[in-house]
C-alpha positions in Angstrom: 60.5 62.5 139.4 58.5 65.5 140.1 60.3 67.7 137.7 59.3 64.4 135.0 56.1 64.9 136.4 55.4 68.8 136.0 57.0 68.7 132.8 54.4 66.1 131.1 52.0 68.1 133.0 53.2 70.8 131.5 53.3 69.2 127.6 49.6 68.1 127.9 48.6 71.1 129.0 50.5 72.8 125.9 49.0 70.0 123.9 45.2 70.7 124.6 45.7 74.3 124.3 47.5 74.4 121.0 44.7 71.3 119.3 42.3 73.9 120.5 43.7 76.7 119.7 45.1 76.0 116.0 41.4 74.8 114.0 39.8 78.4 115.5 42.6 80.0 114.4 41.9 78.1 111.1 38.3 78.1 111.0 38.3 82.0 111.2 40.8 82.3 108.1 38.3 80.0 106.5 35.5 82.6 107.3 37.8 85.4 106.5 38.3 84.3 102.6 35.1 83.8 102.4 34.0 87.0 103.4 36.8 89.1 101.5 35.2 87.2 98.6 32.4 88.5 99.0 34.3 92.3 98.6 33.6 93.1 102.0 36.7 93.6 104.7 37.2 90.3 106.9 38.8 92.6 109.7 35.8 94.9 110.0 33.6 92.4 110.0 35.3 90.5 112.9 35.8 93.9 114.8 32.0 94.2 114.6 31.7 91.0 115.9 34.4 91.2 119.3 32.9 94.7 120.1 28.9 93.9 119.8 29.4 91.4 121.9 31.9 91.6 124.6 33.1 95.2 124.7 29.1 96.6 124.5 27.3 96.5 127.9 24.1 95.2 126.4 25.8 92.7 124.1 28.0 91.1 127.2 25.3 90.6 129.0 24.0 88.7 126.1 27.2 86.8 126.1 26.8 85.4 129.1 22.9 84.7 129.0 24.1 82.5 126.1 26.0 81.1 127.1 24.7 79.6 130.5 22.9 76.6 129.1 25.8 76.0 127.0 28.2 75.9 129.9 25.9 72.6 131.2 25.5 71.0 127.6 29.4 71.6 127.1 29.9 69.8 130.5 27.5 67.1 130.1 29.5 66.0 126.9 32.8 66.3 128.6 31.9 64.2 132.3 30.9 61.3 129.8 34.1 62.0 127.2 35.9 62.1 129.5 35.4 58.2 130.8 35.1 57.4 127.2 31.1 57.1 127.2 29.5 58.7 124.8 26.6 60.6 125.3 25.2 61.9 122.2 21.6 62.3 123.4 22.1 65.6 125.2 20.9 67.5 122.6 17.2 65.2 123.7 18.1 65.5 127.1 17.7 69.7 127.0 14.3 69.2 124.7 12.3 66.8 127.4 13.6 68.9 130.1 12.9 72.7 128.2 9.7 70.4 127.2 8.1 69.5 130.2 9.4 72.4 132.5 7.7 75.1 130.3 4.6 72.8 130.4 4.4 72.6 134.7 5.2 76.7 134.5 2.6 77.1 132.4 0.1 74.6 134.5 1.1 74.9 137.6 0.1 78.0 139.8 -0.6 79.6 142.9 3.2 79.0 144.1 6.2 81.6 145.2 8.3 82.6 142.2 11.7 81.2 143.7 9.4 77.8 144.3 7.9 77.8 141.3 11.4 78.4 139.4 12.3 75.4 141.5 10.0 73.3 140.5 10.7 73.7 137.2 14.4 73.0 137.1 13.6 69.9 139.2 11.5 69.0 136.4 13.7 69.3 133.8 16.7 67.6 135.4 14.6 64.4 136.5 13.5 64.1 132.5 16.9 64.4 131.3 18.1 62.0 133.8 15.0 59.7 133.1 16.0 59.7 129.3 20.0 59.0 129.9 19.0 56.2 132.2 17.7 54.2 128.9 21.1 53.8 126.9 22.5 53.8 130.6 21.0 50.7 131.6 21.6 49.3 127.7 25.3 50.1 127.9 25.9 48.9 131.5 24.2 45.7 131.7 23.9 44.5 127.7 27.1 46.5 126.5 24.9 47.9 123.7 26.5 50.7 121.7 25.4 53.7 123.8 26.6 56.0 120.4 24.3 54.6 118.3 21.4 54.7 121.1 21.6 58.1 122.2 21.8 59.5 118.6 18.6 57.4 118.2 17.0 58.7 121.2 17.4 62.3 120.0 15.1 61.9 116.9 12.6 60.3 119.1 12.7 63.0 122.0 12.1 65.1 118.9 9.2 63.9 117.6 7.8 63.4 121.0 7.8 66.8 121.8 6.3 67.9 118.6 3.4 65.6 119.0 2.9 66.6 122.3 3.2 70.1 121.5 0.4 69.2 117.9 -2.0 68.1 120.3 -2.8 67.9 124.2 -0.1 70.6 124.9 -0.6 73.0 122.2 -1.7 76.6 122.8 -4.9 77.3 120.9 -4.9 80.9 120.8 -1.3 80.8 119.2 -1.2 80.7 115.0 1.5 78.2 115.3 3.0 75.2 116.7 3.6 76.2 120.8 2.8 75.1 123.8 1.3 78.4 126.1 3.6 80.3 127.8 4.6 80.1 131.3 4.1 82.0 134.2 5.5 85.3 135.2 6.2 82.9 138.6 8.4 80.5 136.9 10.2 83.0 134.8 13.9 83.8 136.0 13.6 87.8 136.3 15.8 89.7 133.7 18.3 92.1 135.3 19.2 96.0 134.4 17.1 95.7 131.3 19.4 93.1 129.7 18.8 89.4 128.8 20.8 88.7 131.8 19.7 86.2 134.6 20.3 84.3 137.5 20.5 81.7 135.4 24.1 82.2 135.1 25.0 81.9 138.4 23.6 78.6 138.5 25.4 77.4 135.5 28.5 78.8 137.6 27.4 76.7 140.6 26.9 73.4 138.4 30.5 74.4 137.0 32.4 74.6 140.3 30.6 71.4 141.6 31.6 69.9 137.9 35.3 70.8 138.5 35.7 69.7 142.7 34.0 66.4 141.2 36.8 66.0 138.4 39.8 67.2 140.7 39.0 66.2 144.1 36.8 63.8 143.8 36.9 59.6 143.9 34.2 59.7 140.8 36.6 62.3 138.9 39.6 60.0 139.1 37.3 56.9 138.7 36.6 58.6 135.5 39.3 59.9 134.1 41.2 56.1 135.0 38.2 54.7 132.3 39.2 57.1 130.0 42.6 55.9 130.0 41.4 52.3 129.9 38.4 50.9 130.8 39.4 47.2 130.5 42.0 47.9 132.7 39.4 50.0 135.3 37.3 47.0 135.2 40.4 44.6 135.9 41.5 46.2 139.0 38.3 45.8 140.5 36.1 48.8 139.7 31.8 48.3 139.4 32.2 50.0 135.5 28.5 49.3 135.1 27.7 51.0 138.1 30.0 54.4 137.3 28.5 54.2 133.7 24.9 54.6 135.0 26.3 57.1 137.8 28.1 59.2 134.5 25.2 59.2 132.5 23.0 60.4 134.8 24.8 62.9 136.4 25.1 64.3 132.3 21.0 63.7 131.6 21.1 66.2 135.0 22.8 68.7 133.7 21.5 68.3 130.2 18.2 68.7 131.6 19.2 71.5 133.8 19.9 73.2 131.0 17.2 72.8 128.5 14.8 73.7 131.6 17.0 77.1 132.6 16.7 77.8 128.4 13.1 77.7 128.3 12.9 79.7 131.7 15.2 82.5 131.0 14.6 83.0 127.2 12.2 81.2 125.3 9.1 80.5 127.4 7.3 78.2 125.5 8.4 75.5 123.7 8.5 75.7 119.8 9.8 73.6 117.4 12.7 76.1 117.3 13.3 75.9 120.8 17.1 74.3 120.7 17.9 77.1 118.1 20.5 76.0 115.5 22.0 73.5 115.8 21.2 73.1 119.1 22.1 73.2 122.9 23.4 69.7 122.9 25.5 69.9 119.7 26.9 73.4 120.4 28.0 71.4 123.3 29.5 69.0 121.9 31.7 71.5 119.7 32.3 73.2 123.4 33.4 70.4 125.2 36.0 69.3 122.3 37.3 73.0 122.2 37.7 72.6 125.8 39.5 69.5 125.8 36.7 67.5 128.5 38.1 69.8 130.9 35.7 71.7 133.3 37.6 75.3 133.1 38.2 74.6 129.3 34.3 74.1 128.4 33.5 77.0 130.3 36.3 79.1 128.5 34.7 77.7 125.2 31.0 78.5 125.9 31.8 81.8 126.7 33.6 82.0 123.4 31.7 80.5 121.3 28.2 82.4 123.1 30.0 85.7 122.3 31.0 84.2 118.9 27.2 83.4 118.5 25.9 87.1 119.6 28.4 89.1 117.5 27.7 87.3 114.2 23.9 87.7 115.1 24.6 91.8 114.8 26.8 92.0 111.9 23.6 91.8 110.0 22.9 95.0 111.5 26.1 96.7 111.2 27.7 95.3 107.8 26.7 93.5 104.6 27.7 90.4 105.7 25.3 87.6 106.4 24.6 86.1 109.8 25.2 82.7 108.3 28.9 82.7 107.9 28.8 82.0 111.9 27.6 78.4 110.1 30.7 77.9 108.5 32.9 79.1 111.2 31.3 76.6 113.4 31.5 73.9 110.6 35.1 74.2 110.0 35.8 74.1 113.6 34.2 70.9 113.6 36.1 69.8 110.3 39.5 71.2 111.8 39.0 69.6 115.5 38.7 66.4 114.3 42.5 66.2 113.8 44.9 65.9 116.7 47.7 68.0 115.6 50.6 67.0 118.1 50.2 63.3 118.4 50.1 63.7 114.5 53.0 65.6 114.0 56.9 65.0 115.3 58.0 68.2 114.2 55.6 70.0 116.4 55.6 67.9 119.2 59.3 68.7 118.9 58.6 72.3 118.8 56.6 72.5 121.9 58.7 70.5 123.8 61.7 72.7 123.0 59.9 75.8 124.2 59.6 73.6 127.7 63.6 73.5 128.3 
């Protein structure tokens, strides 16, 4: 029985790892035509790429500043994935919260720096938990669509924001759309002359909490049993209202955790470009799916994708190719991810399972 067991262990494991693995695989061939069609060398280009930023001292730490709020977006996709909830409003989620903590560091003062810092975070978890709790309370009491209502919500977080930042919020001395910039107090303090900040370590924290949660646990196994089947879940007994509000606002938290660490460590005001492109919630989604929903996974696929993001934002710099083909990359990812490779296939099904025995 236990040898049964390890063995499908084993096979899903193999199974994530190889529906990851294969569409990056594919998705950088797809970049790699491209960019020999544009006469320039594919292999260069990607060499520039690994060694700006992961082998460069300056460009690691840039990595890993990166990819800190996308290690919270990525797991506040995969805690509600995961139970077959789908949260697609954490792109929303990180706005509000980058929203309104830049606005009480910029307005509040006369506090500590670790307070103040604090403060903001607090901030920006309790409005992306705030915002989850609407399609929350929709999906657990009226079984409305919570798809459809988070996507909704993300449009309307948007042009919140914007107004806000048009008119009451906006700072005047600025010749474009921003709200003023925060305090020197509420700032997370850069380290060794990098981008690097503490940031990180608290994205670490969230990640560790994330994983004893999913492991250990009665709320990891309570979600992972919905995932299976959530008719079932409900069946034997289990409050499924009551874990859907719990899942959706534990992923508004960390959505909000990280739009507020975003604004703190790198952009300090808010601007309409303050999600960057696409954005921290749909990067996250692409993170989360190259993880699998798995805690280790989405933190192997931020930092991935982050140094992805950094490298291709140098090649400018360093060859004739343009920044832009990181679009594609991450497009065909996307396009490539969206097919389950083993469950599709016997023949490699067979051929994993025959590297087991």
């Amino acid at each position: 029985m236990r040898r049964t067991a390890g063995r499908k262990g084993s096979f899903r494991l193999r199974t994530a790892l190889f529906n990851s693995v294969v569409p990056v695989l594919m998705a950088f061939a797809i970049g790699a035509i491209i960019i020999a069609a544009i006469a320039r060398n594919p292999f260069a280009t990607y060499g520039q790429m690994i060694s700006k930023s992961l082998f460069d001292p300056e460009g690691l730490m840039r990595t890993l500043h990166v990819a800190a709020p996308l290690i919270l977006t990525g797991l506040a996709i995969a805690v509600t994935f995961k139970a077959n909830v789908f949260n697609m409003g954490v792109e929303g989620q990180a706005v509000l919260g980058g929203f309104f903590a830049g606005i009480v560091g910029a307005h509040a003062g006369g506090m500590a720096p670790a307070f103040h810092v604090a403060i903001c975070l607090v901030t920006g978890i309790g409005c992306g938990v705030l915002f989850a709790l609407v399609p929350a309370v929709l999906k657990a009491f009226f079984k409305v669509n919570e798809m459809v209502v988070t996507l909704m919500l993300n449009y309307a977080a948007s042009e919140v924001v914007i107004f806000l930042s048009e008119g009451v919020f906006r700072d005047k001395a600025a010749g474009y759309v921003a709200t003023p910039m925060i305090r020197e107090s509420a700032m997370f303090t850069k380290m060794g002359g990098t981008d690097f900040t503490a940031f990180f370590f608290i994205s670490l924290a969230v990640f560790v909490l994330i994983l004893f949660i999913m492991r250990r646990g009665r709320l990891g196994y309570e979600i992972d049993a919905m995932g299976k089947n959530l008719e079932f879940a409900e069946a034997t007994g289990m409050k499924v209202w009551k874990k859907i509000l719990i899942i959706m606002i534990l992923s508004g938290a960390l959505s909000g955790l990280a739009g507020a660490g975003w604004m703190q460590s790198e952009r300090f005001r808010y601007t309409p470009g303050f999600s960057g492109s696409p954005g921290l919630g749909w990067d996250g989604m692409l993170i989360s799916l190259l993880g699998a929903h798995e805690p280790i996974g989405v933190v192997v696929a931020a930092l991935f994708y982050s140094a992805l993001k950094v490298g291709m934002s140098k090649i400018e710099l360093f060859t004739e190719v343009p920044k832009e083909i990181v679009s594609v990359i991450q497009g065909s990812m996307i396009l490539f991810l969206s097919v389950k490779y083993i469950t599709r296939s016997r023949g490699l099904r067979s051929l994993l399972r025959r590297g087991e025995s």
